[in-house]
C-alpha atoms as an extended CHARMM CRD file, in Angstrom:
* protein
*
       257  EXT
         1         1  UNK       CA              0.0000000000        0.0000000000        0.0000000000  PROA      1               0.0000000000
         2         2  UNK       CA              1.0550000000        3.2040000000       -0.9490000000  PROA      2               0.0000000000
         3         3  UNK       CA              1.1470000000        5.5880000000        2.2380000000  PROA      3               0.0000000000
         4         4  UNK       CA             -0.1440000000        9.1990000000        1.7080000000  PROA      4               0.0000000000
         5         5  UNK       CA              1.6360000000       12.6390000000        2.1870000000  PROA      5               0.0000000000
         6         6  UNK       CA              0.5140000000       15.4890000000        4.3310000000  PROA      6               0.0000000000
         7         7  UNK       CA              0.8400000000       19.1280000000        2.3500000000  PROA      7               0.0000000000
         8         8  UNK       CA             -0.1630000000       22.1160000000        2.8430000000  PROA      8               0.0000000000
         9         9  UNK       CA             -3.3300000000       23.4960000000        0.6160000000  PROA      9               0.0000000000
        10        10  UNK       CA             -1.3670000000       26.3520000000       -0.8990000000  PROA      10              0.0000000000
        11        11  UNK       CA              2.1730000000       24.2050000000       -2.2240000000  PROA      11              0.0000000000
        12        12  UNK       CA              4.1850000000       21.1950000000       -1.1530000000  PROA      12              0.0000000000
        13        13  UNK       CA              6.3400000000       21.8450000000        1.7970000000  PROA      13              0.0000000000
        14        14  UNK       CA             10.2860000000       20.9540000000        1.6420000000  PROA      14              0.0000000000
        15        15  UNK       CA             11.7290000000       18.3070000000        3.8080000000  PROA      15              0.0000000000
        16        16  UNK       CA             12.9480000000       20.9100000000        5.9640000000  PROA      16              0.0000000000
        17        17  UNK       CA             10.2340000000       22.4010000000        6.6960000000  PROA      17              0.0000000000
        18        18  UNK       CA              8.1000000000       19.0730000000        7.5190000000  PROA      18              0.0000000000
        19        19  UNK       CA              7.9670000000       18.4390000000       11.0350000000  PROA      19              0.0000000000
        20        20  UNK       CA              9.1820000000       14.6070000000       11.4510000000  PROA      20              0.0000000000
        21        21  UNK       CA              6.3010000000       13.7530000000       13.9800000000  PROA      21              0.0000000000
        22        22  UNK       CA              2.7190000000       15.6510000000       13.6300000000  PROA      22              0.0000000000
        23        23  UNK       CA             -0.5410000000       14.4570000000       14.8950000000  PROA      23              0.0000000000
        24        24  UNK       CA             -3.5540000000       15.7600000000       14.8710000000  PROA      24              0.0000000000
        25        25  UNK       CA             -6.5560000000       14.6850000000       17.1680000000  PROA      25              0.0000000000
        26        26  UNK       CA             -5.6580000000       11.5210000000       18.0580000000  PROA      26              0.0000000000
        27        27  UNK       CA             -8.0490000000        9.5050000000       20.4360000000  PROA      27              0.0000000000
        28        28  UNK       CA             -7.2850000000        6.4320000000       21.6880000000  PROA      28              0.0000000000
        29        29  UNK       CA            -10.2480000000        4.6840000000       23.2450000000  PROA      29              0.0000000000
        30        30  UNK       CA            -10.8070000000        1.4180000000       25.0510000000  PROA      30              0.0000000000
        31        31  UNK       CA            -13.8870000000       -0.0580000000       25.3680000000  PROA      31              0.0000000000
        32        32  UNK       CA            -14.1930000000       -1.0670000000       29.1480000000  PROA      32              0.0000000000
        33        33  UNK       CA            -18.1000000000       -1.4660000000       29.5400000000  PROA      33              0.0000000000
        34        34  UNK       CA            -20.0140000000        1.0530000000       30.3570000000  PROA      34              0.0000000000
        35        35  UNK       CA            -18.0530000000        4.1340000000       30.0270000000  PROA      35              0.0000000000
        36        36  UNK       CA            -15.2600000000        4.2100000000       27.1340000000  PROA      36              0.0000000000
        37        37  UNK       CA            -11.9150000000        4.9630000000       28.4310000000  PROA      37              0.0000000000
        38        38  UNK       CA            -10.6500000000        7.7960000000       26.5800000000  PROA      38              0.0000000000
        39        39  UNK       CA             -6.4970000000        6.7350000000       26.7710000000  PROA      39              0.0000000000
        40        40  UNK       CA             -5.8400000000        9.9020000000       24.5110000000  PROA      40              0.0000000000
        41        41  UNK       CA             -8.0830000000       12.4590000000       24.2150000000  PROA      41              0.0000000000
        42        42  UNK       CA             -7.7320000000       14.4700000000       20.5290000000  PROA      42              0.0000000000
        43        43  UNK       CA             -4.0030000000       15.0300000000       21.2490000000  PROA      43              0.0000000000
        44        44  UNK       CA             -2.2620000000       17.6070000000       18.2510000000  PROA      44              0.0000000000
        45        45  UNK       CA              1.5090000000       18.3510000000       18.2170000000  PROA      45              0.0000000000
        46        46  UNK       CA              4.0580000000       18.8310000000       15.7270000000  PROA      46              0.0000000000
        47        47  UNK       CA              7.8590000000       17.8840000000       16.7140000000  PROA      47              0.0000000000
        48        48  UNK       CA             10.3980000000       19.4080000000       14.5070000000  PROA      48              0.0000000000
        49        49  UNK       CA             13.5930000000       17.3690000000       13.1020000000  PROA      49              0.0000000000
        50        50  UNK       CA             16.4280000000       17.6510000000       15.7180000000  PROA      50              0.0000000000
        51        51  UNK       CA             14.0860000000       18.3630000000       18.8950000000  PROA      51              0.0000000000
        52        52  UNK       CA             15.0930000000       16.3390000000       22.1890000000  PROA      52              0.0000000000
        53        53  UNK       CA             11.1570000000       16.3210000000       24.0610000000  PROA      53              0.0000000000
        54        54  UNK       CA             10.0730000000       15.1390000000       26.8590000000  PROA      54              0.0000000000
        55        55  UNK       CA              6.9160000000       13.7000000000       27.9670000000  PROA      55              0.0000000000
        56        56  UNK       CA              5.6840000000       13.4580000000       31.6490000000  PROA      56              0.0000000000
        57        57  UNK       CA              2.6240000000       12.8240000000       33.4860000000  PROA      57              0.0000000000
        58        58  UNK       CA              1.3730000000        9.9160000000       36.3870000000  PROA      58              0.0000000000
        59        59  UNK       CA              0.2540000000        6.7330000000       35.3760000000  PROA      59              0.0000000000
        60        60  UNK       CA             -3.0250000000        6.8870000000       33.4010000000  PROA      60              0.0000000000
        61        61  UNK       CA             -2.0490000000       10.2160000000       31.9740000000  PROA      61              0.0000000000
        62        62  UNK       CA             -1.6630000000        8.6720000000       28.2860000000  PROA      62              0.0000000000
        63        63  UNK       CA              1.7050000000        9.6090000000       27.7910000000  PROA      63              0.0000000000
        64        64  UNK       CA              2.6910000000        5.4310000000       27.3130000000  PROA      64              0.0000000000
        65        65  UNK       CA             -0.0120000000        5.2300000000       24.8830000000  PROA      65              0.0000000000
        66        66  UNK       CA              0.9310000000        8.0700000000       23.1780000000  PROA      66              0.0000000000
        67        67  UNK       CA              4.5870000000        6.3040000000       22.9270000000  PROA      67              0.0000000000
        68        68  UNK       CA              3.0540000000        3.2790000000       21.6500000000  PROA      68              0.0000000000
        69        69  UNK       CA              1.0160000000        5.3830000000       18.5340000000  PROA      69              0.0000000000
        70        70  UNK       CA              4.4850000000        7.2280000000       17.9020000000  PROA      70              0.0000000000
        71        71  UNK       CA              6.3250000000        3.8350000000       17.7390000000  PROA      71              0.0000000000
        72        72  UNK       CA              3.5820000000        2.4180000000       15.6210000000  PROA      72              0.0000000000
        73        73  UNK       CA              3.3170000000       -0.0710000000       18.1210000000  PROA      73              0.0000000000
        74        74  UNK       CA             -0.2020000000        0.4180000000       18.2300000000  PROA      74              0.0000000000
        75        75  UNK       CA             -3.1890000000        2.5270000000       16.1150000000  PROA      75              0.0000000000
        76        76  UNK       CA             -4.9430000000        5.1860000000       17.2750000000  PROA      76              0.0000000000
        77        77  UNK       CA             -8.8870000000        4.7790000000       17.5300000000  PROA      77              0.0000000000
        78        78  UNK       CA             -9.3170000000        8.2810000000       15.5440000000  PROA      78              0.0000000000
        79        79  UNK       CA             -6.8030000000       10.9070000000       14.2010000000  PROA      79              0.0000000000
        80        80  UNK       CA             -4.0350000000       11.1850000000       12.1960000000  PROA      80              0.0000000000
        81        81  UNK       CA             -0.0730000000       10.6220000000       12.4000000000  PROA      81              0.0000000000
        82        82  UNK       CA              2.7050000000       11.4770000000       10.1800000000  PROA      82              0.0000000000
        83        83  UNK       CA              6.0370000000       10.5730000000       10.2370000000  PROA      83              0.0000000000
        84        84  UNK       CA              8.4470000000       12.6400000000        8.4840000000  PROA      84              0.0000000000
        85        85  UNK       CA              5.1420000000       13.2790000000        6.1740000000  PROA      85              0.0000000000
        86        86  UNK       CA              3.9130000000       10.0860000000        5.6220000000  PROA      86              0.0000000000
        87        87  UNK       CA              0.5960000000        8.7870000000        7.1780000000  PROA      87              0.0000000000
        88        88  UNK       CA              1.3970000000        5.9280000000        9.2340000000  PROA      88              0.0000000000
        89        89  UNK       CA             -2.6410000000        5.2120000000       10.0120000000  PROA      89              0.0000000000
        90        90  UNK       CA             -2.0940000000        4.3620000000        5.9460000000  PROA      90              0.0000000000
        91        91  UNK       CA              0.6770000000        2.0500000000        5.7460000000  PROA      91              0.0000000000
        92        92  UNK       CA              0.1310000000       -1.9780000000        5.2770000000  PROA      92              0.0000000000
        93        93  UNK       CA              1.9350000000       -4.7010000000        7.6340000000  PROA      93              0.0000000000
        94        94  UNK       CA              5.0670000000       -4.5510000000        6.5610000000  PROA      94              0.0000000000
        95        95  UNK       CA              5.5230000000       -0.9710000000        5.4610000000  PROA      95              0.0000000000
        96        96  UNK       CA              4.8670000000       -0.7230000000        9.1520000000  PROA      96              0.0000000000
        97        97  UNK       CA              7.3650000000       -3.4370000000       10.3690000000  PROA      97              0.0000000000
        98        98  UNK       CA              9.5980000000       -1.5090000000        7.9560000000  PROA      98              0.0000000000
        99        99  UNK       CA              9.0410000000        1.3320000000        9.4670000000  PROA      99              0.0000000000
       100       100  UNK       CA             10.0550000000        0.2730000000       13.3030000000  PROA      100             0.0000000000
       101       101  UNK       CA             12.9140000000       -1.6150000000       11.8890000000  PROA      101             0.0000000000
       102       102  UNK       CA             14.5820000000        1.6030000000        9.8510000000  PROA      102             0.0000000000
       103       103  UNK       CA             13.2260000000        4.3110000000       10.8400000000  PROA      103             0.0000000000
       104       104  UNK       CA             12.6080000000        4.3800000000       14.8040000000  PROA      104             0.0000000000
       105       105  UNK       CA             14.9640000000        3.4220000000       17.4670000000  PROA      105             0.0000000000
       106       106  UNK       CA             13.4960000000        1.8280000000       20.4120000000  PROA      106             0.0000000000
       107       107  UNK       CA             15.3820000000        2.0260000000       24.1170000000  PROA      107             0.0000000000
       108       108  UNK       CA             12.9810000000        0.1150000000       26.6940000000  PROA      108             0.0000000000
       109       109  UNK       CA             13.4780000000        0.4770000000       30.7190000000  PROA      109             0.0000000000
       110       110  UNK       CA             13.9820000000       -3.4180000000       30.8980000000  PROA      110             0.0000000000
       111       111  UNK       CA             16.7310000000       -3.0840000000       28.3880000000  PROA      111             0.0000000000
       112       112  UNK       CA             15.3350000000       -6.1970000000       26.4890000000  PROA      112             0.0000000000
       113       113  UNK       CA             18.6920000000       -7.5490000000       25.3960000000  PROA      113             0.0000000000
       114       114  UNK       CA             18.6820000000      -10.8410000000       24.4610000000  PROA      114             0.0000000000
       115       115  UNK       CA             20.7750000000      -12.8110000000       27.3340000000  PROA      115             0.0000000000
       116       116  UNK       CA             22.5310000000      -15.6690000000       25.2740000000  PROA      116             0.0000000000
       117       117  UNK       CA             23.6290000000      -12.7450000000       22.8640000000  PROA      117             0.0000000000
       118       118  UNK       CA             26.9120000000      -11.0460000000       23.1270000000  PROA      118             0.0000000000
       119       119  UNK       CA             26.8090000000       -7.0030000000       23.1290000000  PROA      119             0.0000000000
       120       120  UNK       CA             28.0240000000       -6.9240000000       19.6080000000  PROA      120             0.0000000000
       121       121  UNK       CA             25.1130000000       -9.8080000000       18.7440000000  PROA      121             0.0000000000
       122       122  UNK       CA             22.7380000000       -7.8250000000       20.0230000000  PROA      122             0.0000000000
       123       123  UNK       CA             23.5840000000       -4.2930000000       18.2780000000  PROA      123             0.0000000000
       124       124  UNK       CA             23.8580000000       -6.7400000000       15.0980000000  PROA      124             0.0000000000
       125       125  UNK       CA             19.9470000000       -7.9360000000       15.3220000000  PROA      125             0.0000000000
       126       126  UNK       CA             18.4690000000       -5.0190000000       14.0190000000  PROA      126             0.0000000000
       127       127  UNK       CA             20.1600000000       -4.9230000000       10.3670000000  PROA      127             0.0000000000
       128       128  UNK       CA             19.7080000000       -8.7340000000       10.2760000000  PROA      128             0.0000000000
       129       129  UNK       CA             15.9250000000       -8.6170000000       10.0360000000  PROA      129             0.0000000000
       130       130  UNK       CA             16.1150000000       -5.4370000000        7.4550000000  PROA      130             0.0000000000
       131       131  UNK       CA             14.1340000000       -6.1050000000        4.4240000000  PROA      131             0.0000000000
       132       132  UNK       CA             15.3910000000       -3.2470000000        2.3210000000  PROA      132             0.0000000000
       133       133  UNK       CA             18.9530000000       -2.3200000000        1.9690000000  PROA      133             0.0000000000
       134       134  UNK       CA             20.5750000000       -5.5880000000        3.5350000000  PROA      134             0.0000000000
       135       135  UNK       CA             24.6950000000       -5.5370000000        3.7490000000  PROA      135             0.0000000000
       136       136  UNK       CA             26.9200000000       -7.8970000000        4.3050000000  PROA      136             0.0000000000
       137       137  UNK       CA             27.9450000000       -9.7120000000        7.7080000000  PROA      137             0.0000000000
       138       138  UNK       CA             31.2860000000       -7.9970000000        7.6700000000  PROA      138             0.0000000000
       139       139  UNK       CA             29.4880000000       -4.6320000000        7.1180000000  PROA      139             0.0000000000
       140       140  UNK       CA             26.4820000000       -5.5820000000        9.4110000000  PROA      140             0.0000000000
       141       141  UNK       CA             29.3860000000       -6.5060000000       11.9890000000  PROA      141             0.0000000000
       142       142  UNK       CA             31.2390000000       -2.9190000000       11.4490000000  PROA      142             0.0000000000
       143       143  UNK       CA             28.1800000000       -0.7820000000       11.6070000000  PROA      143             0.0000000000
       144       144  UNK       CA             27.5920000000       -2.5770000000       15.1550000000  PROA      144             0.0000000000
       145       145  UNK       CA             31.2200000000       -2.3750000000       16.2400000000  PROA      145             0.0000000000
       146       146  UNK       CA             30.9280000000        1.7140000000       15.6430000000  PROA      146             0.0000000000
       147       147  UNK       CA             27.2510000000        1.6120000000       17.5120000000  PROA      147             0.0000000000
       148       148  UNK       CA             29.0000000000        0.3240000000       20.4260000000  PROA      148             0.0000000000
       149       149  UNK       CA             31.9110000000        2.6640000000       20.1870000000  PROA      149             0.0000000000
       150       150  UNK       CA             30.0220000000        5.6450000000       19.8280000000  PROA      150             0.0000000000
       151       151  UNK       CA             28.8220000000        4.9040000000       23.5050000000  PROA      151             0.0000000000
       152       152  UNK       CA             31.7620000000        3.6850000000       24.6590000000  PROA      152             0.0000000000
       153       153  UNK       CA             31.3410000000       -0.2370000000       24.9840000000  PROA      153             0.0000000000
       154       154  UNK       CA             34.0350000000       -0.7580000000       22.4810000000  PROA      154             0.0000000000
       155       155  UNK       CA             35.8840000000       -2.9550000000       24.8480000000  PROA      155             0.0000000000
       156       156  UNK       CA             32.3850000000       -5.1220000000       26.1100000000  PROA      156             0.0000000000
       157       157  UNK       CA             31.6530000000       -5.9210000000       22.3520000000  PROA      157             0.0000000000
       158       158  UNK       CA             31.9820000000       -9.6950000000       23.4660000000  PROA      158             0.0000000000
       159       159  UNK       CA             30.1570000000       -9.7460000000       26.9460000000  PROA      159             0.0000000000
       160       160  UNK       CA             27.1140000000      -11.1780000000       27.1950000000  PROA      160             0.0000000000
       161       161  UNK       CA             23.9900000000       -9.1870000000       29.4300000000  PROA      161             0.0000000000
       162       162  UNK       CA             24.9280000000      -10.7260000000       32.7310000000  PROA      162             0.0000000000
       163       163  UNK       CA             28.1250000000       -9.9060000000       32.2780000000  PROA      163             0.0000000000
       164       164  UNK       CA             27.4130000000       -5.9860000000       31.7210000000  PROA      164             0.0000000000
       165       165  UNK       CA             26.2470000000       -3.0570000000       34.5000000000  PROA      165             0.0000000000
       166       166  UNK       CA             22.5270000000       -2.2770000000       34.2670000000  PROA      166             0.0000000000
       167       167  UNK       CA             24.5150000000        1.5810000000       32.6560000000  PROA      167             0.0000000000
       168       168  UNK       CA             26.2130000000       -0.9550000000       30.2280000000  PROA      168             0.0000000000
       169       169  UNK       CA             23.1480000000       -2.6520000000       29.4740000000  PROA      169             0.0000000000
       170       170  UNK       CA             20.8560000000       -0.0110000000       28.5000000000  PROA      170             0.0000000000
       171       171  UNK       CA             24.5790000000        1.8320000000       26.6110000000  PROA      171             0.0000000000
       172       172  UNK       CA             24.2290000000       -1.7500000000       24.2130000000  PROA      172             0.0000000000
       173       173  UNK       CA             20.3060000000       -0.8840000000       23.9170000000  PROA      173             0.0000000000
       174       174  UNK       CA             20.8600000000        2.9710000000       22.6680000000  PROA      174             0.0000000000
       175       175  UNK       CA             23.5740000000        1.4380000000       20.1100000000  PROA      175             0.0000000000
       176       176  UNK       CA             21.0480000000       -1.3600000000       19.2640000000  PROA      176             0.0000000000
       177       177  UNK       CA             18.1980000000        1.5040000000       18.5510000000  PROA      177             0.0000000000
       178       178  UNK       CA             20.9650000000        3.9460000000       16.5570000000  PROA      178             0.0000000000
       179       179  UNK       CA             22.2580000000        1.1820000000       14.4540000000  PROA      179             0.0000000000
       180       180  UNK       CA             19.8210000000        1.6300000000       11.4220000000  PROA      180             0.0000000000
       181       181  UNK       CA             20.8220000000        5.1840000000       11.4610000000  PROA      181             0.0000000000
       182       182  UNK       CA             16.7340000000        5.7370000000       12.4010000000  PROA      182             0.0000000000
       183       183  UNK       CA             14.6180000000        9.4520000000       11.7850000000  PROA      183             0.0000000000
       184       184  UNK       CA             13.4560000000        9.1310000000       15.4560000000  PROA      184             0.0000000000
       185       185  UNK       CA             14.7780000000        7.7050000000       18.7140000000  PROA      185             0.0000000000
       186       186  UNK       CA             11.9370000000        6.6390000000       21.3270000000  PROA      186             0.0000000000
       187       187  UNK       CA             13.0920000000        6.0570000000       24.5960000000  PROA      187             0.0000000000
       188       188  UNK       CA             10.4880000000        4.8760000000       27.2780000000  PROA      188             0.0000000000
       189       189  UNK       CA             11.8050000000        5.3930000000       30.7690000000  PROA      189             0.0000000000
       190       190  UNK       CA             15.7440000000        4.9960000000       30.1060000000  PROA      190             0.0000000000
       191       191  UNK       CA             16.9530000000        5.3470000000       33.2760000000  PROA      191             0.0000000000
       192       192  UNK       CA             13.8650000000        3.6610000000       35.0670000000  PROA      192             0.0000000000
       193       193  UNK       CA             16.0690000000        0.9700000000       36.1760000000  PROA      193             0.0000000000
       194       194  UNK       CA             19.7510000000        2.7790000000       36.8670000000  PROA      194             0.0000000000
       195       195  UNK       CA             21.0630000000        3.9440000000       39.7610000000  PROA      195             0.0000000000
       196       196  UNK       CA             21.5010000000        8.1710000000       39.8210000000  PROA      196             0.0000000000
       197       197  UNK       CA             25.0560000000        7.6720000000       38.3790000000  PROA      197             0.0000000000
       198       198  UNK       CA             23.8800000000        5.6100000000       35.0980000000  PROA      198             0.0000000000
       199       199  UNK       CA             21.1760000000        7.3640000000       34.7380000000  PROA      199             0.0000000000
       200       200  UNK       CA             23.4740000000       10.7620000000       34.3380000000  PROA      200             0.0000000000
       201       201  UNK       CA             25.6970000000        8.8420000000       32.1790000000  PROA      201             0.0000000000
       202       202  UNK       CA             22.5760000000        7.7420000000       29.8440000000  PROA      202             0.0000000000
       203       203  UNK       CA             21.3360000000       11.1780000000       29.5830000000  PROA      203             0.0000000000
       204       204  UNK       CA             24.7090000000       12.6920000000       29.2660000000  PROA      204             0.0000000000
       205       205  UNK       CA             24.4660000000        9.9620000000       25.7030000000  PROA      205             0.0000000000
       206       206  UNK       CA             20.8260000000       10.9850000000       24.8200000000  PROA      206             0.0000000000
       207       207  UNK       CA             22.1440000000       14.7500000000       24.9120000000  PROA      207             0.0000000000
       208       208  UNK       CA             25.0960000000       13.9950000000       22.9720000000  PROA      208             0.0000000000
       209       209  UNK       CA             23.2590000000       12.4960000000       20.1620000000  PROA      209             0.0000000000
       210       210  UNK       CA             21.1540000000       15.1560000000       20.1090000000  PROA      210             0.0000000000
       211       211  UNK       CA             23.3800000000       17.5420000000       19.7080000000  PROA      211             0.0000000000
       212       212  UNK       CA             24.4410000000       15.8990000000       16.6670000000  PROA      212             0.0000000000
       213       213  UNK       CA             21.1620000000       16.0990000000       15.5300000000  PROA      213             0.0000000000
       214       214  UNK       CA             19.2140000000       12.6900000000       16.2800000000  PROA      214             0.0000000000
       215       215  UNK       CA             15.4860000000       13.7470000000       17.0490000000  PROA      215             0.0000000000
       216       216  UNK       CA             14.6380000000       11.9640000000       20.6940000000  PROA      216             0.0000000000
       217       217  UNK       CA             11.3760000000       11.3550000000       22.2620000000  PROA      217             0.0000000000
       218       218  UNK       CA             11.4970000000       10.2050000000       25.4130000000  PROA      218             0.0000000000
       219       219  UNK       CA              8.7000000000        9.3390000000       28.2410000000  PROA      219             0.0000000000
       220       220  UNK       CA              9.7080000000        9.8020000000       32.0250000000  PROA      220             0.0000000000
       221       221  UNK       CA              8.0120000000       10.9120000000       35.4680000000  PROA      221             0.0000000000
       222       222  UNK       CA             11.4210000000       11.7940000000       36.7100000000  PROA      222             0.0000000000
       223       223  UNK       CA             11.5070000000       15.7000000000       36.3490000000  PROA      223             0.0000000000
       224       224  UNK       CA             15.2650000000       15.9770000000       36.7300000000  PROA      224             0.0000000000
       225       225  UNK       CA             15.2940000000       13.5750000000       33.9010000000  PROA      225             0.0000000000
       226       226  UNK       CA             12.9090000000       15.6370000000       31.8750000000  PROA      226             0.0000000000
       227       227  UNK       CA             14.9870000000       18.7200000000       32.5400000000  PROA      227             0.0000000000
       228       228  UNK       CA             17.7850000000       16.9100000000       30.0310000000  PROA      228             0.0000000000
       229       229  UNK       CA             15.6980000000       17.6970000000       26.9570000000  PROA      229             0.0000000000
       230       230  UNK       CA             14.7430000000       20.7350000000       25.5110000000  PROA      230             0.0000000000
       231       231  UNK       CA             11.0110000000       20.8250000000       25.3130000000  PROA      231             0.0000000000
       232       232  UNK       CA              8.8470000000       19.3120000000       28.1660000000  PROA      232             0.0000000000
       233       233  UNK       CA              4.9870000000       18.3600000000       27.1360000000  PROA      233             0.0000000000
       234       234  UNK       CA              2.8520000000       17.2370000000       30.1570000000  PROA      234             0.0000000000
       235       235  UNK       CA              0.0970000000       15.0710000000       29.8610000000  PROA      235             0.0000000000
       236       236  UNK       CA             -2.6790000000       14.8320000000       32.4620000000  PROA      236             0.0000000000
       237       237  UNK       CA             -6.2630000000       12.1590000000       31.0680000000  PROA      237             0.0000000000
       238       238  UNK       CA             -5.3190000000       11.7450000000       27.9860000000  PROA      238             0.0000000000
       239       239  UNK       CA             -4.5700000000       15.4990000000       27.3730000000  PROA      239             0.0000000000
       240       240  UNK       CA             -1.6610000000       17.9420000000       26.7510000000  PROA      240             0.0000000000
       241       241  UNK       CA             -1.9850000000       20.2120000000       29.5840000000  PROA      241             0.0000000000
       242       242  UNK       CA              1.2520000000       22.1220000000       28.9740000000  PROA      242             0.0000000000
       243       243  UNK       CA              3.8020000000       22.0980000000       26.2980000000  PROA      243             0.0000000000
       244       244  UNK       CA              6.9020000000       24.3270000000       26.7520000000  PROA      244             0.0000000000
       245       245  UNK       CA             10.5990000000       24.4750000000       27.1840000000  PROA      245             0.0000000000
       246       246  UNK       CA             12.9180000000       22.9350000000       29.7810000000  PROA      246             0.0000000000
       247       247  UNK       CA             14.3300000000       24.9750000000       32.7340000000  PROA      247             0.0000000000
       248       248  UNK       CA             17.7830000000       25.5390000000       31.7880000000  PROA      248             0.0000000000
       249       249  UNK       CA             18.7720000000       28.3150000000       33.9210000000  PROA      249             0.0000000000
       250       250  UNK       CA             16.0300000000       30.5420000000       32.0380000000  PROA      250             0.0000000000
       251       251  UNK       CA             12.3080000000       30.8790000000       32.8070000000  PROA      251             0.0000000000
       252       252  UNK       CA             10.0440000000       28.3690000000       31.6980000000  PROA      252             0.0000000000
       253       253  UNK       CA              8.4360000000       29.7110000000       28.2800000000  PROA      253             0.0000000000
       254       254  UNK       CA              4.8940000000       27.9040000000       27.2620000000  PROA      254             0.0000000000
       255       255  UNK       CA              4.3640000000       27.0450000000       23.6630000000  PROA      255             0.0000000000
       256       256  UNK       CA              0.6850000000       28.6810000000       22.2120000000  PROA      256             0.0000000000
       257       257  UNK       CA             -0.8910000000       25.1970000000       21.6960000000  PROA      257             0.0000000000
């Protein structure tokens, strides 16, 4: 299936210019009975290419689902997403397996390494199950190598999980996620299960590739977390209740939703 591009009615924006996540009322409802629970309720955002956000809010707040629709992990009831201007809500099976595989990195809490693997074997899964663009094991092998060294594992490329720090561990799961070079990195709760240490040395990462201009979404209820990105949307039933930019020394500034 052939997915669809968003424009604008008066002439076709530039890749620039398109923002590489936009949705527009998405609802996300769950049929519990009586009373439909309303997961997301008509959320609309635009992220631009390059932006490092951050979403908070308790549980039940929607920000997890919301994670899942970016990830295309799961479909929104009603509503529209695009990624990097394509309409995800109008891709087939495996444009969509496609998608997660090339064009979103994925860094879990739990790590989700695979414990018989070695660091290096685990980096290497991702461009083994590619569809399009497949290399060769030497070059599958050197791409990994350089994923690990880029967040400085260079020397661990041979230990397996239980031989690794749970820092070390979730290090192999951002080079696992960069790997395929993806648009968009989605990180759900990466230092959920580090000590304060690790979880300054993950962040410390996530800012670094940033900076060199990898576009990061990440989901945490830690606020000195949050504070590590540059924008900070909190969620609250489903809803946006404030979009705006981290504390950085400088006052909070809202965003005009």
């Amino acid at each position: 299936m052939q997915s669809q591009m968003f424009s604008s009615p008066l002439n076709q924006p530039s890749a620039d210019s398109v923002p590489i996540i936009r949705v527009e009322q998405l609802a996300k409802i769950y049929d519990t009975g009586e009373v439909p629970l309303r997961a997301l309720d008509r959320v609309s955002l635009d992220i631009a290419r390059g932006e490092f956000v951050a979403i908070m809010g308790h549980s039940g707040s929607g920000k997890s689902t919301l994670m899942n629709v970016l990830g295309a992990l799961d479909h929104p009831t009603e509503g529209h997403y695009w990624l990097e201007g394509e309409e995800v809500g109008e891709m087939d099976v495996e444009e969509l397996a496609d998608l997660r595989n090339r064009r979103i990195g994925f860094i879990f809490q739990s790590f989700n390494l695979l414990p018989r693997l070695t660091a290096l074997q685990n980096v290497m899964l991702p461009i083994r199950y590619r569809v399009e663009n497949r290399i060769s094991a030497e070059e599958r092998e050197e791409a990994s190598i350089a994923a690990l060294e880029s967040v400085g594992l260079g020397d661990r490329l041979y230990h397996r999980p239980n031989q690794l720090s749970g820092g070390q561990q979730q290090r192999v799961a951002i080079a696992r996620a960069l790997v395929n070079q993806p648009s968009l990195l989605l990180a759900d709760e990466p230092t959920g299960n580090l000590d304060s240490k690790s979880s300054e040395e993950i962040m410390e990462i996530l800012q670094k590739l940033n900076r060199q201009g990898v576009t990061i979404v990440m989901v945490t209820h830690e606020s000195d977390v949050a504070q590590h990105a540059g924008r900070i949307i909190n969620m609250k039933d489903g809803k946006i209740i404030s979009d705006g930019h981290a504390k950085r020394g400088n006052k909070n500034q809202e965003r005009t939703q």
